[in-house]
KEGU-720107 format. One record per residue: residue in one letter; x, y, z of N, C-alpha, C in turn. Coordinates in steps of 0.02 Angstrom, whole numbers, padded with zeros to 5 digits, always signed. Layout:
BEGIN
aXYZXYZXYZ...
This chain:
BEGIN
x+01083-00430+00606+01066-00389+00549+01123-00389+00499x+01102-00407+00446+01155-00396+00363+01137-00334+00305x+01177-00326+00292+01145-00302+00216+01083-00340+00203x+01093-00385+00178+01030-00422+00146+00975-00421+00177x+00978-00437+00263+00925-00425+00298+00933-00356+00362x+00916-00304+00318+00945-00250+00369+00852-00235+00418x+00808-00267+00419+00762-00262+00457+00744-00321+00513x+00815-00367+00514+00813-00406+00554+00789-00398+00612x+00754-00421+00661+00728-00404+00719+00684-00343+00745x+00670-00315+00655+00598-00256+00670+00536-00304+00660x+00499-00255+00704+00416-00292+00713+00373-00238+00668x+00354-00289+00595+00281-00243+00562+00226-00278+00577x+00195-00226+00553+00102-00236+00534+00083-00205+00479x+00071-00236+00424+00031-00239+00375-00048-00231+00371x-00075-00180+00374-00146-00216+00376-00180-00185+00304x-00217-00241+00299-00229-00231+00228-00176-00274+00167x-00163-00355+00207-00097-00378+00189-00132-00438+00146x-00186-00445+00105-00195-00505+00082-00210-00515+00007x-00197-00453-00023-00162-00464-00097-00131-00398-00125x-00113-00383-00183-00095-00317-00210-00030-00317-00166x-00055-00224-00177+00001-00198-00130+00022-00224-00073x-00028-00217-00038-00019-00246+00032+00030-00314+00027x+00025-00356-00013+00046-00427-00001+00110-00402-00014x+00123-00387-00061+00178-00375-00091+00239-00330-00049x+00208-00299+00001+00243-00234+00044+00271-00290+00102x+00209-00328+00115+00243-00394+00189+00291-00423+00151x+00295-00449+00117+00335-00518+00090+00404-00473+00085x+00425-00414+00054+00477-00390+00043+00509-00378+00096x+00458-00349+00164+00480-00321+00230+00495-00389+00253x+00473-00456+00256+00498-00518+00254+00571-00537+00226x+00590-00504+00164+00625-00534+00134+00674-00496+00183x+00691-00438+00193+00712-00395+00219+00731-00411+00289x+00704-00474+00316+00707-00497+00380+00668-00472+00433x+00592-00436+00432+00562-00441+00481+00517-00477+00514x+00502-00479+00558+00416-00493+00567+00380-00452+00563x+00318-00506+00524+00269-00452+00487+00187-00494+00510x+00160-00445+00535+00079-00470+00583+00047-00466+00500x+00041-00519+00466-00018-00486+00399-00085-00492+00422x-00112-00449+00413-00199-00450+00418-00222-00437+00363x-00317-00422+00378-00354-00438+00332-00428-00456+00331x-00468-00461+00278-00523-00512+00328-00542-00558+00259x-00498-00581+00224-00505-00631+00184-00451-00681+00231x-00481-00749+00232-00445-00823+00277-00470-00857+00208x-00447-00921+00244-00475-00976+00219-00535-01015+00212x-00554-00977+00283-00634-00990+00305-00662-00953+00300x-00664-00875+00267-00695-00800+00253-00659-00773+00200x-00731-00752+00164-00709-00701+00127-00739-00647+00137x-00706-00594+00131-00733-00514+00125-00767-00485+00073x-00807-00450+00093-00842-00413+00031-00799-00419-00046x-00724-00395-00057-00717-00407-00125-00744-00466-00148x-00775-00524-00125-00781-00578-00160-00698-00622-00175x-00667-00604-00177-00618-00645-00180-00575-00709-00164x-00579-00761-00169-00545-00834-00118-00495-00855-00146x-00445-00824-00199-00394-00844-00219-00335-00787-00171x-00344-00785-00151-00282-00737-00099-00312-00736-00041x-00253-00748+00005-00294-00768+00083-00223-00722+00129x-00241-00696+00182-00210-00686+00244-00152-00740+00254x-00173-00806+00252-00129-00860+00279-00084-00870+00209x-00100-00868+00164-00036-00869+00096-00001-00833+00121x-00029-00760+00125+00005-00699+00105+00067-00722+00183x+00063-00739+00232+00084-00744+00290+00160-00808+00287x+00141-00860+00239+00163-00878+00217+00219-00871+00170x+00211-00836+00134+00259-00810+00074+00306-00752+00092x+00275-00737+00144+00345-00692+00198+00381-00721+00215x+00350-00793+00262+00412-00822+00281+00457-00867+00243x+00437-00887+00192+00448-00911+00128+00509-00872+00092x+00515-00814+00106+00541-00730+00071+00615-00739+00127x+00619-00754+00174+00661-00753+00249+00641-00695+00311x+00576-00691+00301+00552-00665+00354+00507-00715+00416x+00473-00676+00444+00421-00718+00481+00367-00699+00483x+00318-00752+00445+00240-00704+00439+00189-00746+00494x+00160-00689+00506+00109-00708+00578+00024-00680+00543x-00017-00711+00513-00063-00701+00490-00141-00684+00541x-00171-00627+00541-00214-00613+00603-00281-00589+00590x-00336-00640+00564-00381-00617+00540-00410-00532+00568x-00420-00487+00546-00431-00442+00573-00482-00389+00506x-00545-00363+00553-00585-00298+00524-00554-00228+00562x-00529-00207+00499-00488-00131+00533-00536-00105+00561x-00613-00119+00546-00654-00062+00557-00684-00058+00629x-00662-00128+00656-00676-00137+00713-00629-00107+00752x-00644-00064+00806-00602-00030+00843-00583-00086+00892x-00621-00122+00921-00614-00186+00986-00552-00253+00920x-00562-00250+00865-00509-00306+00833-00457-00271+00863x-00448-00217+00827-00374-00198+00797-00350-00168+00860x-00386-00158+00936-00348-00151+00990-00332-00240+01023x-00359-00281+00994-00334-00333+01007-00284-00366+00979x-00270-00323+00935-00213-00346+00876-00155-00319+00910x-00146-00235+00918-00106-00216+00940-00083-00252+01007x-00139-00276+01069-00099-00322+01128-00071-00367+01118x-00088-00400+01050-00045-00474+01036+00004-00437+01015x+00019-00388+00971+00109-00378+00959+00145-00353+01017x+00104-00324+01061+00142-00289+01118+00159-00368+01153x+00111-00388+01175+00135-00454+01232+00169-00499+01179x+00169-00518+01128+00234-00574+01090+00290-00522+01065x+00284-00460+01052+00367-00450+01024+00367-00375+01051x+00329-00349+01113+00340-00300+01155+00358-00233+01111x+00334-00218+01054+00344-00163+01001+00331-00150+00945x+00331-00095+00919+00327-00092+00847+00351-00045+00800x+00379-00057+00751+00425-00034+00720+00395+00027+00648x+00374-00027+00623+00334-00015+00559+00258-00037+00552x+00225+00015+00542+00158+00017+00540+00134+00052+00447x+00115-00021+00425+00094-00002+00340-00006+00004+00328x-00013+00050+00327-00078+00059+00326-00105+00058+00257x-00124+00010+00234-00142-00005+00151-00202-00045+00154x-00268-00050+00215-00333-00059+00219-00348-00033+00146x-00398-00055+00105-00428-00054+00050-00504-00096+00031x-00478-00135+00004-00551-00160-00045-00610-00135-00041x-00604-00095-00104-00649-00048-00126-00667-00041-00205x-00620-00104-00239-00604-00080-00300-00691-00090-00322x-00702-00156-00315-00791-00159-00335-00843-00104-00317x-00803-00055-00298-00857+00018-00260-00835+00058-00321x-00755+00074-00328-00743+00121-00376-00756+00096-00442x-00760+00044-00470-00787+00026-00526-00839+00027-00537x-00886+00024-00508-00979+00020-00518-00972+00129-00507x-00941+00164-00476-00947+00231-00484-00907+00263-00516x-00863+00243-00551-00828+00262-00577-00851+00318-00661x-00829+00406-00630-00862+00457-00671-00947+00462-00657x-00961+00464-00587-01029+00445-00594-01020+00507-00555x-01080+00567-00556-01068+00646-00515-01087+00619-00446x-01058+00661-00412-01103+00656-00337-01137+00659-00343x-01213+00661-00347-01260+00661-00336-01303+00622-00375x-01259+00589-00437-01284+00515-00449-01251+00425-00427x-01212+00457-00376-01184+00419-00329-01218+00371-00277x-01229+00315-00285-01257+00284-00232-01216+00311-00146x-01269+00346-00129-01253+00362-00044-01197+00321+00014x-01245+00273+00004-01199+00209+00057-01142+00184+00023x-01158+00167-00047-01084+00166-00094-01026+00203-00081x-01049+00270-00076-00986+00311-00066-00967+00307+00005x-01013+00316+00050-00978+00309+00128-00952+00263+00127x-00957+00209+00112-00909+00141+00120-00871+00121+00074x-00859+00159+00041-00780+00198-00009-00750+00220+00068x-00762+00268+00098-00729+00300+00128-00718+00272+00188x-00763+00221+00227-00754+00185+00284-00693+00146+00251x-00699+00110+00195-00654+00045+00181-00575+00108+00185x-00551+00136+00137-00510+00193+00147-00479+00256+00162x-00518+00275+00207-00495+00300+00288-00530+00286+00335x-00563+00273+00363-00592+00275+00430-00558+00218+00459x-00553+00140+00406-00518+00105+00440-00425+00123+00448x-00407+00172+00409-00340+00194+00426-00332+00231+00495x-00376+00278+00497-00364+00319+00562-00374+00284+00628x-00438+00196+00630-00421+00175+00667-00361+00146+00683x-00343+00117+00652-00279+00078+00646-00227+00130+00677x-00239+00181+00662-00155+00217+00696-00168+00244+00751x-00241+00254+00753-00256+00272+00819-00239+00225+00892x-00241+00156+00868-00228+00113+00916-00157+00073+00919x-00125+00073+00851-00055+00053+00844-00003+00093+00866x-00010+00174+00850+00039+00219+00862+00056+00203+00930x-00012+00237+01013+00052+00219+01049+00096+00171+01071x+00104+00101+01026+00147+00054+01050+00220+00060+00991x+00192+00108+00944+00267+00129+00927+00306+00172+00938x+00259+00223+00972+00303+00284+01006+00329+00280+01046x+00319+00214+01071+00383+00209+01136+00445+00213+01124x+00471+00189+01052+00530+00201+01036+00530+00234+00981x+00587+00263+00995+00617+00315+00920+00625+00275+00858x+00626+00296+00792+00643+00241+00739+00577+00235+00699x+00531+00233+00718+00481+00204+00699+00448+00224+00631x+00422+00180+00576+00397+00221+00530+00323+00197+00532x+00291+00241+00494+00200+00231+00476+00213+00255+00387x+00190+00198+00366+00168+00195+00295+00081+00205+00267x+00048+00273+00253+00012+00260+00217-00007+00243+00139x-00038+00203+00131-00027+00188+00029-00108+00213+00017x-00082+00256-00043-00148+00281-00096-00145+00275-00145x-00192+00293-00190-00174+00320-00258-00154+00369-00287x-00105+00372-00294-00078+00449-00332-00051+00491-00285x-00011+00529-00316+00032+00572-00284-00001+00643-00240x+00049+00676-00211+00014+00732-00197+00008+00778-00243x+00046+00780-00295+00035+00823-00369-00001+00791-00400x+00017+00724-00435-00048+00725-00467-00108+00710-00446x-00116+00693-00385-00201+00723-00369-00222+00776-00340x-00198+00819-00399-00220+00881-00401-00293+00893-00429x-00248+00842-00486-00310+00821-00519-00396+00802-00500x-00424+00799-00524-00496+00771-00506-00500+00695-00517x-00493+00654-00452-00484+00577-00457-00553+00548-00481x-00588+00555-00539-00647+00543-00573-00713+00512-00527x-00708+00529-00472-00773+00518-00453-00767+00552-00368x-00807+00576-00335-00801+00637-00284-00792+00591-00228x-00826+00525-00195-00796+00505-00135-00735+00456-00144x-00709+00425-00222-00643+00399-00219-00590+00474-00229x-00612+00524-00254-00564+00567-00241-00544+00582-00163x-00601+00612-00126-00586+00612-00039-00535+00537-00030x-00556+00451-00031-00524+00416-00005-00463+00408-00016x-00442+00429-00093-00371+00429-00112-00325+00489-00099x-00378+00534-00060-00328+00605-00047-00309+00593+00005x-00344+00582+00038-00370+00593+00133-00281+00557+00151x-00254+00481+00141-00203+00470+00161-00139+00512+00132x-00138+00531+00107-00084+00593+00080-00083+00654+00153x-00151+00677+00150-00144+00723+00216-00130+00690+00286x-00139+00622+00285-00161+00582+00356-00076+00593+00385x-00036+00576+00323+00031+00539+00318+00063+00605+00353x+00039+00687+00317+00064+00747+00332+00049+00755+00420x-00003+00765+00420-00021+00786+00476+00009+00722+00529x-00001+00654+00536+00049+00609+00580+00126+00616+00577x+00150+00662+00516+00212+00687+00509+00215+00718+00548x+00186+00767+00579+00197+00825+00613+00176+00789+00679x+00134+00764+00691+00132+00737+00762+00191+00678+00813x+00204+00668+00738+00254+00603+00761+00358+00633+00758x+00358+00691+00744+00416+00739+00757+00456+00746+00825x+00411+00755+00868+00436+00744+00931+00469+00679+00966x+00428+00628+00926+00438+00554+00950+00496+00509+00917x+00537+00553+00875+00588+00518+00830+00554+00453+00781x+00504+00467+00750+00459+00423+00711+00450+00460+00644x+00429+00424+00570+00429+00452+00530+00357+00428+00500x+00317+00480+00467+00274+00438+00415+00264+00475+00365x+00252+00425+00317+00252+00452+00238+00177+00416+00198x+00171+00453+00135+00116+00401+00113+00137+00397+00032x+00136+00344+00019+00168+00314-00032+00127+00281-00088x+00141+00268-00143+00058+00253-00204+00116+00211-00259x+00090+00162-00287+00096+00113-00331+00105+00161-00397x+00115+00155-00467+00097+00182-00521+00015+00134-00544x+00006+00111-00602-00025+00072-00645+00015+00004-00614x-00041-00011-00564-00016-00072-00527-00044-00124-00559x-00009-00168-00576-00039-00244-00597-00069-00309-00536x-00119-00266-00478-00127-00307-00430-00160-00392-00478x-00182-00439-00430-00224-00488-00454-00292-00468-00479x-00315-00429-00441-00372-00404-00464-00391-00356-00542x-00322-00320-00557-00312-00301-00633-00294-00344-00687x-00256-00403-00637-00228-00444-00707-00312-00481-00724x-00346-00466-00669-00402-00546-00703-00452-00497-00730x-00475-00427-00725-00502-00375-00740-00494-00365-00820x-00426-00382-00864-00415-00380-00899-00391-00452-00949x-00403-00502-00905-00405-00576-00924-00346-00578-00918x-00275-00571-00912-00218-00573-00899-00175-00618-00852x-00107-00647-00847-00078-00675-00792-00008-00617-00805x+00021-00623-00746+00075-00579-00750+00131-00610-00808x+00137-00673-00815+00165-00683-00871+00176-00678-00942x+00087-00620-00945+00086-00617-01018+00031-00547-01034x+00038-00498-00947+00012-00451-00946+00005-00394-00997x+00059-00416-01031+00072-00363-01102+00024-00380-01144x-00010-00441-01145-00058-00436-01196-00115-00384-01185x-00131-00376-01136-00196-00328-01110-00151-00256-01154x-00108-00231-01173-00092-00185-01190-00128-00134-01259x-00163-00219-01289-00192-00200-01362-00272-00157-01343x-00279-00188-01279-00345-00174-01248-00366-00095-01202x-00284-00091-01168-00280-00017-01140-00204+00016-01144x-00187+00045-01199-00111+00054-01237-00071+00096-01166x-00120+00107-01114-00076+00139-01065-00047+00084-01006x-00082+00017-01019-00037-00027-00966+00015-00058-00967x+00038-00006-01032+00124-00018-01066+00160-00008-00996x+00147+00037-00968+00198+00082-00903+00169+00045-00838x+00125-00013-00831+00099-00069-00777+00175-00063-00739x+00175-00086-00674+00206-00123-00658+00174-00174-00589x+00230-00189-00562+00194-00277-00532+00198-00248-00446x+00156-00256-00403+00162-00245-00347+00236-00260-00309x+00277-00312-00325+00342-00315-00293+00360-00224-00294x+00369-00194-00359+00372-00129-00331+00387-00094-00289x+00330-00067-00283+00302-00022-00213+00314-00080-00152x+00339-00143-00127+00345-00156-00080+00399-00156-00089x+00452-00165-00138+00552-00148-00136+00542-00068-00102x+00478-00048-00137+00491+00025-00098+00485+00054-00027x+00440+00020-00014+00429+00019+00063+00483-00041+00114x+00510-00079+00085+00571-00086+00114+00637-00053+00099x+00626-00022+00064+00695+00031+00064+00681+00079+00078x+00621+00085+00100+00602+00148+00150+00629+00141+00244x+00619+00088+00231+00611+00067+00307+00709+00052+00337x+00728+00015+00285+00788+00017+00302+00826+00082+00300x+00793+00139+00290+00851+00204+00254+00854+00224+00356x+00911+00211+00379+00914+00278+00407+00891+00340+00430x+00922+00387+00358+00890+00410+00367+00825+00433+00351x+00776+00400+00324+00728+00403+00315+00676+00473+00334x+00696+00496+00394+00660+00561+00425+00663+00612+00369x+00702+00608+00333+00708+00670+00288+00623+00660+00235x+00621+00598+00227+00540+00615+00193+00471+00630+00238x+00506+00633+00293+00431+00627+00347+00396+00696+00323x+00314+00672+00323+00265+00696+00303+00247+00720+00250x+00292+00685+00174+00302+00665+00111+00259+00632+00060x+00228+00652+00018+00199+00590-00010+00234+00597-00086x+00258+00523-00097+00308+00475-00137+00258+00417-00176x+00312+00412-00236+00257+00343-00276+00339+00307-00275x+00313+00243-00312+00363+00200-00330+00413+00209-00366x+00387+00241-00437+00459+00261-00462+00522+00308-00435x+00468+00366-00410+00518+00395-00371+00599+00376-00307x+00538+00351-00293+00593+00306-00218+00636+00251-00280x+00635+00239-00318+00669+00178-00359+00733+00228-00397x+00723+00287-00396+00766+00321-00427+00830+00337-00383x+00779+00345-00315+00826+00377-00235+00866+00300-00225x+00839+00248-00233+00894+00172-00184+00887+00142-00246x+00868+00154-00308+00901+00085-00341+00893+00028-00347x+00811+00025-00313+00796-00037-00354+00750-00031-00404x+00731-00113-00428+00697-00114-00485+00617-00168-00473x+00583-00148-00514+00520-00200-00521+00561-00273-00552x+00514-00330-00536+00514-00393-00541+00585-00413-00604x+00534-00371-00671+00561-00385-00731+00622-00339-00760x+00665-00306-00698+00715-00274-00718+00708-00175-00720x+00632-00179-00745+00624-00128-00766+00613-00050-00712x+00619+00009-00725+00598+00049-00682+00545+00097-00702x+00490+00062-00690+00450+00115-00718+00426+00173-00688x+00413+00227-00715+00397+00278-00662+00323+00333-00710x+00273+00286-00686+00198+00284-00718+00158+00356-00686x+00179+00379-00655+00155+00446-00613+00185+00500-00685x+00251+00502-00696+00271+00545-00723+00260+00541-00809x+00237+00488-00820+00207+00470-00892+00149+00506-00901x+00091+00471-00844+00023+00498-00847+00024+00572-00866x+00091+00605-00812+00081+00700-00807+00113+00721-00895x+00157+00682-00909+00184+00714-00970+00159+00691-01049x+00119+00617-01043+00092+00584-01110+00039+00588-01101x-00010+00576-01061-00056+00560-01049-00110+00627-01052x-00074+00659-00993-00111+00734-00991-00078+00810-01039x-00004+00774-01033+00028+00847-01057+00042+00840-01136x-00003+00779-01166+00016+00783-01248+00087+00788-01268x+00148+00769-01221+00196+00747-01241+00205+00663-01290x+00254+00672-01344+00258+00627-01410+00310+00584-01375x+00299+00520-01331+00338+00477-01311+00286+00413-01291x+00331+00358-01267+00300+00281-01247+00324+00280-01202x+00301+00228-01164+00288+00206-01101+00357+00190-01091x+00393+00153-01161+00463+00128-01147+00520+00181-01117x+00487+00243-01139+00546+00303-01126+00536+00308-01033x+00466+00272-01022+00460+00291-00937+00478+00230-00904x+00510+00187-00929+00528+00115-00902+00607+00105-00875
């Protein structure tokens, strides 16, 4: 273990590791020197409901080890309780533990966009339950079956990722079952805080700002190289930033020590970037949570640049 790679010889799991956040959280915990199980249920030979075949499990698995980690790519449906206990025996029998557990299961965005401001009760039914299967039910399995192979040892962290903070979704997250899915891990993170106290383990749940996943840059016709143009189109994706982010953040989560001091916390990106000091891709630090609360909602006279 170095500075550079101070997660040398920790064992993650990513699930939910095959674009966005997720990708972006392995590759750093890679860079960082771990091994990292990425899952998923987009391959090369499957795609998942998003529709998507330009981001795969096996890239994403790739570009960890690419980063100086080691990526181990494992097709996997969180929702299956029989996968993801078969997932967990393969990390136990190849690296006998686990360290870091990042729970960032998703794809849902094609659910929240077709409901998006639509009331409950003009909500497609099954639409919304499977909002909520895709973003918690497959979380709670996942820790349900990962935790006890990390509680064997002390150290351990659990990462949940949402949207938005625990202040600002105070707010009303514009439509009633993506509000439950984006809350629910905020409390998941609290309450496994408190369970995981005894066990010298920490978990937190942690949220992107105005993330520029793949799926926003092409949403808005965009490449990250020239994402600023979409700006003329929505003047608030001035304060975007790029998924590397939130995964510098979740590896400087993981390396802190002491880290316990945030257990059962919920944190966004800018924040933690303020606490260790790093930065997004392009230098910048943006901190898009605290824009939204002060320009956005609170009619404060500033730009995005003042939150960068």
């Amino acid at each position: 273990m170095t500075t550079e790679t101070p997660l040398q010889g920790k064992i993650a799991l990513v699930a939910g590791a095959t674009r966005g956040a997720g990708r972006a959280i392995a590759v750093q915990l890679g860079a960082a020197g771990a091994t990292v199980y990425a899952t998923g249920r987009t391959t090369r030979e499957r795609v998942s409901e998003v529709g998507r075949t330009t981001e795969t499990i096996e890239e994403t698995a790739e570009l960890v080890t690419a980063a100086g980690g080691r990526g181990i790519a494992v097709p996997t449906d969180h929702l299956d309780p029989a996968a993801v206990r078969a997932l967990v025996a393969r990390i136990d029998e190849e690296q006998g533990g686990l360290d870091i557990l990042v729970n960032d299961v998703w794809g849902g965005e094609h659910l929240a966009l077709a409901l998006w401001d639509a009331k409950m009760w003009d909500t497609d039914l099954d639409h919304g339950l499977r909002m909520l299967e895709l973003g918690v039910r497959s979380h709670i399995i996942t820790s349900s079956c990962a935790l006890p192979l990390m509680v064997r040892r002390p150290g351990g962290l659990v990462v949940e990722v949402t949207d938005g903070t625990a202040e600002t979704n105070r707010r009303y997250r514009e439509n009633f079952y993506y509000d439950l899915t984006k809350n629910a891990p905020i409390r998941m993170a609290f309450a496994l805080g408190e369970d995981l106290k005894s066990t010298g383990c920490t978990a937190v749940c942690v949220t992107p700002g105005f993330l520029r996943s793949e799926q926003m840059l092409d949403t808005f016709g965009v490449r990250e190289d020239n994402w600023r143009d979409a700006i003329a189109e929505q003047p608030h994706f001035a304060i975007a930033e790029s998924p590397v982010y939130l995964g510098r953040a979740v590896a400087a989560l993981a390396a802190d020590p002491d880290r316990a001091r945030w257990n059962g916390r919920s944190l966004s990106s800018g924040q933690l970037a303020k606490e260790y000091g790093f930065t997004d891709a392009d230098g910048s630090r943006p901190d898009a949570w605290a824009y939204f609360e002060d320009v956005v909602f609170g009619g404060k006279e500033a730009s995005a640049d003042d939150y960068r």
